[in-house]
C-alpha atoms as one frame of an Amber mdcrd trajectory, in Angstrom:
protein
-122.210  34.312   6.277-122.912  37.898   5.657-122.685  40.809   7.386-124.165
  44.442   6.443-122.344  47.381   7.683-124.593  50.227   7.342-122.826  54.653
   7.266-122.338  54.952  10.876-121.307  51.364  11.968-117.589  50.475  12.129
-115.812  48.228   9.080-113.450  47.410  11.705-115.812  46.171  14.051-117.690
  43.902  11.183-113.981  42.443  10.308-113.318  41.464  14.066-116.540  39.389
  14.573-116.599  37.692  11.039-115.559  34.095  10.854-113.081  33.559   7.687
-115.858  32.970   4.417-117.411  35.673   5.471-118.552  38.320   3.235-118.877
  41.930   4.982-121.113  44.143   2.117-120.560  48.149   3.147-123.645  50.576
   2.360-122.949  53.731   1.235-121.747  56.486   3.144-118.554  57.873   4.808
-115.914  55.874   7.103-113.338  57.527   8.889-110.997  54.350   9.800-108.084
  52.346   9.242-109.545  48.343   8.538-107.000  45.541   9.421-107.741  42.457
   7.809-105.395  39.830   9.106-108.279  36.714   9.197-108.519  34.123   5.532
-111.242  34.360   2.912-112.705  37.751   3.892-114.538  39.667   1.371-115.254
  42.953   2.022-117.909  44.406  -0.570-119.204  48.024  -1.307-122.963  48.286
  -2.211-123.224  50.701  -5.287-126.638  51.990  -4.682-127.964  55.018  -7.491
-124.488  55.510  -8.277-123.409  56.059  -4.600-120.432  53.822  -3.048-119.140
  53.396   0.506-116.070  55.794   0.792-113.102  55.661   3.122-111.511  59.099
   4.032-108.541  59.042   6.149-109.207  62.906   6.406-105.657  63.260   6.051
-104.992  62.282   9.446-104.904  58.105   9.007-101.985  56.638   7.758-103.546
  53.693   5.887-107.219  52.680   4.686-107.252  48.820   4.077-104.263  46.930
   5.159-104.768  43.084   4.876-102.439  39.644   5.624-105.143  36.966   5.297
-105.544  34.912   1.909-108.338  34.973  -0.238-109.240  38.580   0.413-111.305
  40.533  -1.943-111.851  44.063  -1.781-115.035  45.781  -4.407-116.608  49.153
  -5.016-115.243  51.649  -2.449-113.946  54.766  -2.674-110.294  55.889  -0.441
-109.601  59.107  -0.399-107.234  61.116   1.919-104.982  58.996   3.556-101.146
  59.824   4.571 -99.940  56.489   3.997-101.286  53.891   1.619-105.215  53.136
   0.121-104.613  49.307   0.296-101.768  47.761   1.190-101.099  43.807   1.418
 -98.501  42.654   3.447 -98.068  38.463   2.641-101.444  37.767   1.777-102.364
  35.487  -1.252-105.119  34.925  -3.486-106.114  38.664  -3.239-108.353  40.970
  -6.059-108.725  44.248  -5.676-111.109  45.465  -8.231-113.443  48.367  -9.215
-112.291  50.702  -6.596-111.688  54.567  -7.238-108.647  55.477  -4.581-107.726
  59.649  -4.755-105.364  61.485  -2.580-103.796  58.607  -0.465-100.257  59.514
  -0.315 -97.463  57.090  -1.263 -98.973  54.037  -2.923-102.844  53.559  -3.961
-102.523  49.889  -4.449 -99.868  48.127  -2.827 -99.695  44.175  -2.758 -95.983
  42.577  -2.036 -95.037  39.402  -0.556 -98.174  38.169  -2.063 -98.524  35.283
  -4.715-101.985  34.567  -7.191-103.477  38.416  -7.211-105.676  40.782  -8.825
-105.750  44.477  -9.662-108.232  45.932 -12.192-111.042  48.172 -13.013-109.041
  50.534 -10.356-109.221  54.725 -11.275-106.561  55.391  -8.973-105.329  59.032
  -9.120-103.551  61.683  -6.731-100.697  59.295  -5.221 -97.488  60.927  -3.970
 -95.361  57.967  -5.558 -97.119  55.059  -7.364-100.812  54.723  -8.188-100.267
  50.751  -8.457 -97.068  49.152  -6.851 -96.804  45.644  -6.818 -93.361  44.307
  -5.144 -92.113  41.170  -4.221 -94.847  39.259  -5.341 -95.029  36.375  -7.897
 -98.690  36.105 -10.608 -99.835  38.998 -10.139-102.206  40.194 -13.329-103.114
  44.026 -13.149-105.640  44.771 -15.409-107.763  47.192 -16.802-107.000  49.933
 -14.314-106.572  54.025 -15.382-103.894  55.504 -13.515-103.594  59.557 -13.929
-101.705  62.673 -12.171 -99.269  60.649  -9.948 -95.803  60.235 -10.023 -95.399
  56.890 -11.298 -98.288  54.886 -13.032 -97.755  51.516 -12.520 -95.056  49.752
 -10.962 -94.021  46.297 -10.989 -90.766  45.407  -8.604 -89.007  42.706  -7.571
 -91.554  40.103  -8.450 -92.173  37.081 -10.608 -94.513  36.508 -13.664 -96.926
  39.511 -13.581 -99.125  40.463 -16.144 -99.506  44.280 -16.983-102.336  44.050
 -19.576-105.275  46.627 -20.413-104.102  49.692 -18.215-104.868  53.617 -18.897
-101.905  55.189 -17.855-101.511  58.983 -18.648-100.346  61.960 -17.138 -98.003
  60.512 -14.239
């Protein structure tokens, strides 16, 4: 199944009525939301169109953009900027890739998996983060890949965790 979010529409909203397999693809535009994923095998797409990608802006007032718990979630193309807390945060879930995302300005971590097993981070440009542009903790496979990390505190941040790869990465200016 697929459902098609269009600027205007809530990503929330799409996540609450899709059945787990579904795919949710995001057009282009501005969201101002927190999305809680807690549901299996969602993928939640954004549709580059002329060079233009769904963005997430917390307008510094929301704590956290994407904060998921199912397995086999997958998270493409957006843009997260302006958020307190976290860009995207996993709490537990497995089987996760988070790729091709550009997350600015979203206060403590921009990518932050733990107590997650069998996950993906690359083709991220994460920059702007108050602590760690990539933090991976407590979490076992993990390959991170790929990613340029610039003008946080820390790069890239591996913790606690069991056999992750840290392969590929543009780190500079942390």
């Amino acid at each position: 199944a697929v459902i098609v979010v269009k600027d205007g529409e809530s990503i929330q909203a799409a996540v609450k009525r899709a059945a787990p397999g579904t795919t949710i693809q995001i057009l282009p535009g501005t969201y101002h939301e927190t999305v809680y994923i807690d549901k299996d095998n969602i993928r939640i797409i954004g549709v580059i169109e002329a060079g233009r990608r769904p963005v997430l802006d917390g307008k510094k007032q929301l704590n956290d953009a994407i904060l998921y718990s199912g397995n086999n979630f997958v998270l493409e193309n957006f843009e997260i900027r302006n958020y307190k807390g976290n860009g995207v945060m996993g709490q537990a879930g497995n089987n996760f890739e988070i790729r091709n995302n550009v997350i600015v300005d979203t206060g403590v971590y921009g990518i932050f998996p733990q107590l997650g097993q069998n996950g993906v981070v690359e083709h991220n440009v994460v920059s702007g983060i108050e602590d760690a542009a990539i933090y991976v903790g407590m979490s076992d496979n993990v390959h991170v890949a790929h990613n340029e990390v610039y003008g946080n505190v820390a790069g890239i941040e591996i913790e606690n965790s069991r056999h992750a790869i840290v392969e590929g990465n543009y780190a500079h200016d942390n």
